[in-house]
C-alpha positions as CSV (number, residue, x, y, z in Angstrom):
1,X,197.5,129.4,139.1
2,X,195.4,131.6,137.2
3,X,194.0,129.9,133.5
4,X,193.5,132.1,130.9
5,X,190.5,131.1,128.2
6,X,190.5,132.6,124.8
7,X,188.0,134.3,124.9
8,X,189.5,136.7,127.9
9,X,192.7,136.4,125.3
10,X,190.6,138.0,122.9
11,X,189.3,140.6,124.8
12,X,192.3,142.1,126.5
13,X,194.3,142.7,122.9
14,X,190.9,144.4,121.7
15,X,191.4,146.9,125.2
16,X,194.7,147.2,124.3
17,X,194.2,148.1,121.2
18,X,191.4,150.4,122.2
19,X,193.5,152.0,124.4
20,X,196.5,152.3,121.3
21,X,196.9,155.8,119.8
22,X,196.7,156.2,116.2
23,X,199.4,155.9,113.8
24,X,198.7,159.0,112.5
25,X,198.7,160.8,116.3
26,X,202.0,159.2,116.9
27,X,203.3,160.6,114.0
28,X,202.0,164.1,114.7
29,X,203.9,164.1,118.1
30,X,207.0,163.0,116.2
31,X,206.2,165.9,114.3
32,X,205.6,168.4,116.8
33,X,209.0,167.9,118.7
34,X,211.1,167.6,115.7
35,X,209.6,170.7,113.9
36,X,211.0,172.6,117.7
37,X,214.3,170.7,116.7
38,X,214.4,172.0,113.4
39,X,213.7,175.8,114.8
40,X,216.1,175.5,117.0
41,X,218.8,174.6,114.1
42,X,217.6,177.4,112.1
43,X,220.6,180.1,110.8
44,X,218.8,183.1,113.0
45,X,218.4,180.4,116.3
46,X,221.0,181.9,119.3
47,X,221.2,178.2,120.9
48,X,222.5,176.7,117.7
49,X,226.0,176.6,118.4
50,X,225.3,174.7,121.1
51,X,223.6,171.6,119.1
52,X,220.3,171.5,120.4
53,X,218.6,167.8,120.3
54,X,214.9,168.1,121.1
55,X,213.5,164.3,122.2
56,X,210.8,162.7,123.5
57,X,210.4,161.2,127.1
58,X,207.5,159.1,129.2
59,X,205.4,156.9,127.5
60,X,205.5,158.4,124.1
61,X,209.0,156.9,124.3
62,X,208.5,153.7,126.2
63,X,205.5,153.4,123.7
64,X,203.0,153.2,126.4
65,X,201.0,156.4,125.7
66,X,197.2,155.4,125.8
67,X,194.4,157.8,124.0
68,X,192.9,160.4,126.5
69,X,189.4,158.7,128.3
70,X,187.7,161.8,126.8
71,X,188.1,161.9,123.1
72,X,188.8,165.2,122.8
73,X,191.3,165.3,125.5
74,X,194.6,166.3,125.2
75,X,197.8,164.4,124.6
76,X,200.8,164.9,126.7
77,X,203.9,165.0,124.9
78,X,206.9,164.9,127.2
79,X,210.0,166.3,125.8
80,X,214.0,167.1,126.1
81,X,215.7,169.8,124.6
82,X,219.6,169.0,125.3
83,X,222.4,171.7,124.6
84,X,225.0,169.0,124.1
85,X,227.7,171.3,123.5
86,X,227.4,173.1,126.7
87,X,228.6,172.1,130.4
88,X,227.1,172.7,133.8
89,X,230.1,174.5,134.9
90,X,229.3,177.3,132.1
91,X,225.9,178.3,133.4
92,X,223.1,178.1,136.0
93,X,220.4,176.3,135.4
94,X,218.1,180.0,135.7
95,X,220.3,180.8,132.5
96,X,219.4,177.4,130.7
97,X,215.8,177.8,131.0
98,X,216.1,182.1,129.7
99,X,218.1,180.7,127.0
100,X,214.9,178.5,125.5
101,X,212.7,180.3,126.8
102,X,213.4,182.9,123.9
103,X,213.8,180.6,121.1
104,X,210.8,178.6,122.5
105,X,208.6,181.8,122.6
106,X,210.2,183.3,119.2
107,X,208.8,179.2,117.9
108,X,205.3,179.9,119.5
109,X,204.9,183.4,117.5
110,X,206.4,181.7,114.4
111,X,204.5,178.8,114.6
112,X,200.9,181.4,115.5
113,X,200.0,180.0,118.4
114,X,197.2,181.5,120.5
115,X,197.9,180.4,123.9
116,X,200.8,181.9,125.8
117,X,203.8,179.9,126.7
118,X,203.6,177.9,130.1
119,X,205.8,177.4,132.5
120,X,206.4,174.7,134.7
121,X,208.9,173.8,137.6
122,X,211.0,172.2,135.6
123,X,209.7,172.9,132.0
124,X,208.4,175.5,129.4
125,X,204.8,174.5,128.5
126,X,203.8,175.1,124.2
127,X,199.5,174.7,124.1
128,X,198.6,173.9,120.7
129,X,195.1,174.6,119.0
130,X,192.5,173.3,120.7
131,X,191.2,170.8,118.0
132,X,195.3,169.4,117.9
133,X,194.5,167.7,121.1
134,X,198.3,168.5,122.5
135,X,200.4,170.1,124.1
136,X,204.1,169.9,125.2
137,X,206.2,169.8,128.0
138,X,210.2,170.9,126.9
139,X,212.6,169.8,129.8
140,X,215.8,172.1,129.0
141,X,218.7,169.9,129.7
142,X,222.6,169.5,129.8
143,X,225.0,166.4,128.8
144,X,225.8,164.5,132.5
145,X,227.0,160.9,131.7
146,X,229.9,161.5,133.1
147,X,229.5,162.9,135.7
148,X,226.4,160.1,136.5
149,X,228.6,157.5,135.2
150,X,231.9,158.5,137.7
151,X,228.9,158.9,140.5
152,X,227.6,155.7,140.0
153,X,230.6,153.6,139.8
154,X,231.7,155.4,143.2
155,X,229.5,153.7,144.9
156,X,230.0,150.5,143.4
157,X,226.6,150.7,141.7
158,X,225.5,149.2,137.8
159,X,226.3,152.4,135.5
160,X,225.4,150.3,132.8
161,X,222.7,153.0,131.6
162,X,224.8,155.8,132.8
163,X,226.1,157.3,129.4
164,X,223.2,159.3,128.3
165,X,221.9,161.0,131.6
166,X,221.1,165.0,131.8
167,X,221.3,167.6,134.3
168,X,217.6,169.7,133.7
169,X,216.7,172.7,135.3
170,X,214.1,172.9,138.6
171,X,213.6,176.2,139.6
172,X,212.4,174.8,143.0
173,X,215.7,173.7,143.3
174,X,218.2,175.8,146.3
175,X,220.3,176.9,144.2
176,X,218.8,177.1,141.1
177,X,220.1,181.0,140.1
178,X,223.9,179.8,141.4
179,X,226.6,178.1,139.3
180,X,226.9,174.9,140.6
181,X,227.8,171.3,139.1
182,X,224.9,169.7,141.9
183,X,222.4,169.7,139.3
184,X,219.2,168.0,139.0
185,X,219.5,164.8,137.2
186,X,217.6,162.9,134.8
187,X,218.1,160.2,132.2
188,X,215.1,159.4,130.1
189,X,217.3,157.9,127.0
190,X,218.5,155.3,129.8
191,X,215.7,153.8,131.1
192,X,214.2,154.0,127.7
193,X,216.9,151.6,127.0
194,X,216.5,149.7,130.1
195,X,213.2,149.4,129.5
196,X,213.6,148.0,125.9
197,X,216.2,146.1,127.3
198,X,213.4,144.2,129.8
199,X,210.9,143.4,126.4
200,X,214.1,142.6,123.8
201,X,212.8,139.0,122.7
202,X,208.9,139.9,122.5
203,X,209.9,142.6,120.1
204,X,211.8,141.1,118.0
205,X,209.6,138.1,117.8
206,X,206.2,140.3,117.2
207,X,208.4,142.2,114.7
208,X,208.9,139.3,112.8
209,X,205.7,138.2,112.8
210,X,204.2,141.2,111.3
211,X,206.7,141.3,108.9
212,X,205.7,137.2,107.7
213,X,202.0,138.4,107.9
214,X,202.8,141.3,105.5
215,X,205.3,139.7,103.5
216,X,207.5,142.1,104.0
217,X,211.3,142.6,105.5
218,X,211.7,142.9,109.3
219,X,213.7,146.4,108.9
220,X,210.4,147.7,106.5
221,X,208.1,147.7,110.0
222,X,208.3,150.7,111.6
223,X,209.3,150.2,115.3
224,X,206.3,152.6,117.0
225,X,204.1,150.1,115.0
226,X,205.8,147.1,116.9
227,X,203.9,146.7,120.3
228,X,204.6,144.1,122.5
229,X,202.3,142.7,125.4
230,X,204.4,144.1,128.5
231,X,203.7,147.9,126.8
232,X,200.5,146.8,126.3
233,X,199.8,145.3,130.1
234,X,201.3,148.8,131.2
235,X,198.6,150.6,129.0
236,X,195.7,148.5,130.8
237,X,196.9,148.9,133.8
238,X,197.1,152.6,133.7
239,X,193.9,153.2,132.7
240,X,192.6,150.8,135.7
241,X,194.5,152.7,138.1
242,X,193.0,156.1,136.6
243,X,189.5,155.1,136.8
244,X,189.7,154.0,140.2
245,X,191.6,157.0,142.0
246,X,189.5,159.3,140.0
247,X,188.4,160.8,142.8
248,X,191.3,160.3,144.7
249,X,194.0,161.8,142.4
250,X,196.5,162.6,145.4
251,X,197.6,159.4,146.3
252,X,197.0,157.5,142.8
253,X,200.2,155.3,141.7
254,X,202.3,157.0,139.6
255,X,203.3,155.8,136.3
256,X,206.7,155.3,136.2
257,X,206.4,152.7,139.6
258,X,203.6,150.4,138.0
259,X,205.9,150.4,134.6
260,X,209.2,149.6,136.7
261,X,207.8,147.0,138.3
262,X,205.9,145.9,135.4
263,X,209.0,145.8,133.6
264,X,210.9,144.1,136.2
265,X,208.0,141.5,136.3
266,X,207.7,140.7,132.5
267,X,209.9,137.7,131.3
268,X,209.0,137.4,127.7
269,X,205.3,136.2,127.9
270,X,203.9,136.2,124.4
271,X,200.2,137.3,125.3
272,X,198.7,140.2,127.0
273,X,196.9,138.1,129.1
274,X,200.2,135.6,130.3
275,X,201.8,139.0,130.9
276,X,199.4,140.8,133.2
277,X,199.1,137.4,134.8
278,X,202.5,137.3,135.6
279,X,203.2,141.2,135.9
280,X,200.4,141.2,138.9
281,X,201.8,138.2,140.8
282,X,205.2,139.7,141.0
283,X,205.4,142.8,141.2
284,X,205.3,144.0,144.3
285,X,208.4,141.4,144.6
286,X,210.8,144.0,143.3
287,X,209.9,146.6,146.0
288,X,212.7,146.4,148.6
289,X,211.5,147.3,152.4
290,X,213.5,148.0,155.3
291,X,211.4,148.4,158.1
292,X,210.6,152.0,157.4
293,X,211.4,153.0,153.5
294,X,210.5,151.6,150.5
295,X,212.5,151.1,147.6
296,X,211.9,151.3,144.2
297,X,215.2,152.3,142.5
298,X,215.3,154.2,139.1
299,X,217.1,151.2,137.1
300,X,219.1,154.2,135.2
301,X,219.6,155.9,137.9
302,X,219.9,154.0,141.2
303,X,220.2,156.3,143.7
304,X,216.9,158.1,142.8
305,X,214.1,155.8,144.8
306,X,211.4,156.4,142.8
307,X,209.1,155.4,146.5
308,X,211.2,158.2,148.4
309,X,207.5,160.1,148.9
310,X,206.1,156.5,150.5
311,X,207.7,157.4,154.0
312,X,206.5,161.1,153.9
313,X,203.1,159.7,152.9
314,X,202.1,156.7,153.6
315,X,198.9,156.8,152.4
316,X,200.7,156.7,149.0
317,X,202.3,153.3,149.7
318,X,199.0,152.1,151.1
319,X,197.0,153.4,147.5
320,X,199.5,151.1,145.9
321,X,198.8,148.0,147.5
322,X,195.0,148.9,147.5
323,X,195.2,149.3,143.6
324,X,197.3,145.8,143.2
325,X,194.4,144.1,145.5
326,X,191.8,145.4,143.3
327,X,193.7,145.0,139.8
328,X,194.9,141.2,140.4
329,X,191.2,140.7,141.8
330,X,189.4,142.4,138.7
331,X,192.2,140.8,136.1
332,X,192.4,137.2,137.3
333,X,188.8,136.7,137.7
334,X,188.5,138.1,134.1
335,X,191.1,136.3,132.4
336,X,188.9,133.2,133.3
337,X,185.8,133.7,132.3
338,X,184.9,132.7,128.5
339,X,181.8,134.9,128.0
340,X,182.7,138.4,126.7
341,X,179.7,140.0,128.4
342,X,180.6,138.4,131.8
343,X,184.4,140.2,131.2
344,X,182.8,143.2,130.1
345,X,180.6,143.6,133.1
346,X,183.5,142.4,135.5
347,X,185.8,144.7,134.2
348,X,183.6,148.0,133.3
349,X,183.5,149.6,137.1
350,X,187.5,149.5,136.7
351,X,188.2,150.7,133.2
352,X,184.8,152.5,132.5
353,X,181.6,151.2,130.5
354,X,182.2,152.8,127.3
355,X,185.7,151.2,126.8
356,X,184.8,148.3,128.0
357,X,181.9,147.5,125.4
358,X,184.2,148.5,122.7
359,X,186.6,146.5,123.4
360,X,183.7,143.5,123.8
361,X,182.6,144.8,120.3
362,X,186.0,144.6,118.7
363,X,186.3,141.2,120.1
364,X,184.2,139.8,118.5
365,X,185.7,137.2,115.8
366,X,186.2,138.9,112.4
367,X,187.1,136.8,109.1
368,X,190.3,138.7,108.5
369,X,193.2,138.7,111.0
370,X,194.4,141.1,113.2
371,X,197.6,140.7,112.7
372,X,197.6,140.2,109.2
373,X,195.5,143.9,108.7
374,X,198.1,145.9,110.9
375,X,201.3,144.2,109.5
376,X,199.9,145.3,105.8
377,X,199.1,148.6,107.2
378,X,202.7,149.1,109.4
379,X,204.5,147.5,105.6
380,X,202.5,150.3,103.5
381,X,203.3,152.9,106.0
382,X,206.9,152.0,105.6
383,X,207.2,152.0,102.2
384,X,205.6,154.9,102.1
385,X,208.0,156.6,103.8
C-alpha cells in the first residue's frame, strides 16, 4: 500500500495546475468553435437549413487538455460540426465533407486567414495566426442514435450512451463516394457523458467547495473552472507518457486508452495523489484478454475496441505495459517522499526539468489559499458573465 505525505500532496496539485490551461485560453477555444457555429447560422450560409451544431470533442470536452510542453505551441481543438436535420440515407459522406468544405473555406476568407484550409482523413483543418496558438480540427457529422441505439440493443449490449452518436465522414473509408447507411461512427457527446458519469461526486463536491470558499452560489461557478482529481491524474499522466515516447512516437499510448481506463479506475478519490494511486494499481484490470486480443471497449460505443491495433502491433500493447511499469514506479516512489527537491529530481526525467521545478516552486506554501484564490476568481468570472 502506497502512503502519500503532504508534501508529495502538494506537489502533484501544483503539476496539475501547471499543466492547466488558462481560463482565458479555454474561453478562446469556446470562442473559436462557436464563432464557426454562428457562420454557419448566418442568412447567406447554404448548410443552414440543415441546423448545423458545431461542438467540441477530446480533452477540451473531457476537460483534460493540458498547455502545449513548448509555450508557444499550438492547441488542438477537436471539433463536430453536426447537420442534425439531415440523414445518411440523403447523401454520401464525399457530399457531407463538399458541403462544409465551402462554408468552412467561405469562414476562413471571412474570418482573413493566411493559411489555407487543411484537410484530413476524416476532417477539414482551420490554422489560425501563428501567435493564436490554435488550430482546429471540424469532424463533419450526421445524427446516428438510432440507428447506434437499435445496433446496440441487438446484441444485447448497454445503449445507455447510445442517443447522441454520429455517422462522420472518412474518406479512407470503401465506400466513401457511395450512398450507403454503413457509415463511420462516432459518439463524442456519449462518452463525454460517460466520462462525467465516472467523476459525478468529486464534481459536485469540489464544486461546492469553491463555491463556500468564494461565498458564492454553486450554479455561479462555471463548470470548465470545476476540476476534479481523476481529470487532473489524466493530465499528469499524459504528459508522462509524452516525455517518455518522445522518441518513440509510433507506439506511444494513445489518449483515449489511459483516460478509459483511468476513468474506469477512479472511484471518487478526493486528492490527486489518492487518485493516481489508485488509477495506476487498477488499471490495467479493466483490459479484457483472450489469449490473442485485447480489449478495451469504447464505453459509448462497445463494439469499437479501442485495443483493435494491439493484435496488428504488438509492440503497441507491449509500450503500454512498459509506460504503466515506469509510471506506477516514478509515481509511487514520489508520492512518498516528503522533500520537494527529492520529487522534483525523481520525477523530472519523466515529465521534463522545467515543469518539474515549477511545479516544486508553486509548491511551496503560500499565506493565501489555493482554493480560496481560484474559487474568487471562477465567482468573478461568473458574475461577470
Amino acid at each position: 500500500m502506497v502512503t502519500i505525505t503532504k508534501e508529495a500532496e502538494g506537489y502533484l496539485e501544483a503539476l496539475a495546475d501547471e499543466l492547466t490551461i488558462s481560463p482565458t485560453r479555454y474561453e478562446q477555444a469556446v470562442a473559436r468553435y462557436e464563432s464557426l457555429g454562428k457562420w454557419l447560422h448566418r442568412d447567406a450560409s447554404t448548410v443552414k437549413q440543415y441546423d448545423p451544431q458545431v461542438y467540441s470533442q477530446g480533452s477540451f470536452r473531457l476537460g483534460t487538455v493540458t498547455k502545449p510542453e513548448d509555450e508557444n505551441g499550438q492547441y488542438d481543438i477537436d471539433s463536430v460540426c453536426e447537420l442534425a436535420a439531415l440523414k445518411k440515407d440523403q447523401l454520401t459522406q464525399y457530399t457531407l465533407k463538399e458541403l462544409l468544405r465551402v462554408e468552412i473555406e467561405a469562414y476562413r476568407i471571412a474570418q482573413a486567414m493566411v493559411k489555407p484550409l487543411g484537410e484530413g482523413r476524416r476532417c477539414w483543418t482551420l490554422e489560425y495566426a501563428d501567435g493564436a496558438q490554435f488550430h482546429m480540427d471540424i469532424v463533419p457529422a450526421l445524427p446516428n442514435g438510432t440507428s447506434m441505439r437499435l445496433l446496440l440493443e441487438s446484441r444485447g449490449l448497454d445503449a445507455q450512451w447510445a442517443g447522441t452518436a454520429i455517422a462522420i465522414t472518412d474518406n479512407k473509408h470503401p465506400i466513401f463516394y457511395q450512398p450507403t447507411t454503413d457509415w463511420p461512427r462516432s459518439n463524442p457527446k456519449g462518452y463525454a457523458a460517460w466520462f462525467r458519469s465516472r467523476m459525478a461526486v468529486a464534481f459536485s463536491r469540489k464544486r461546492r467547495k469553491l463555491a463556500e470558499a468564494a461565498q458564492a452560489s454553486i450554479e455561479s461557478i462555471p463548470e470548465y473552472r470545476v476540476i476534479t482529481p481523476l481529470q487532473q491524474a489524466i493530465m499528469i499522466l499524459k504528459r508522462h507518457r509524452d516525455q517518455m515516447f518522445a522518441e518513440r512516437k509510433g507506439v506511444k499510448p494513445i489518449s483515449v486508452i489511459l483516460t478509459t481506463l483511468s476513468a474506469h479506475a477512479y472511484v471518487g478519490e478526493e486528492t490527486i495523489g489518492q487518485a493516481l494511486v489508485s488509477i495506476l494499481t487498477k488499471m490495467d484490470r479493466f483490459i479484457d484478454f483472450d489469449g490473442v486480443r485485447s480489449y478495451i471497449p469504447n464505453p459509448s460505443d462497445p463494439l469499437e475496441n479501442f485495443a483493435d491495433k494491439w493484435a496488428e502491433h504488438p509492440e503497441r500493447r507491449a509500450a503500454f505495459y512498459e509506460w504503466l511499469e515506469a509510471a506506477r514506479r516514478d509515481f509511487f516512489y514520489a508520492a512518498q517522499v516528503s522533500s520537494r527537491q527529492m520529487i522534483t529530481d525523481s520525477v523530472a526525467p519523466r515529465i521534463g526539468r522545467g515543469l518539474a521545478e515549477r511545479a516544486r516552486d508553486r509548491a511551496e506554501p503560500k499565506p493565501a489559499s489555493s482554493l480560496l484564490r481560484s474559487a474568487t476568481a471562477a465567482s468573478a468570472t461568473a458574475a461577470a458573465t
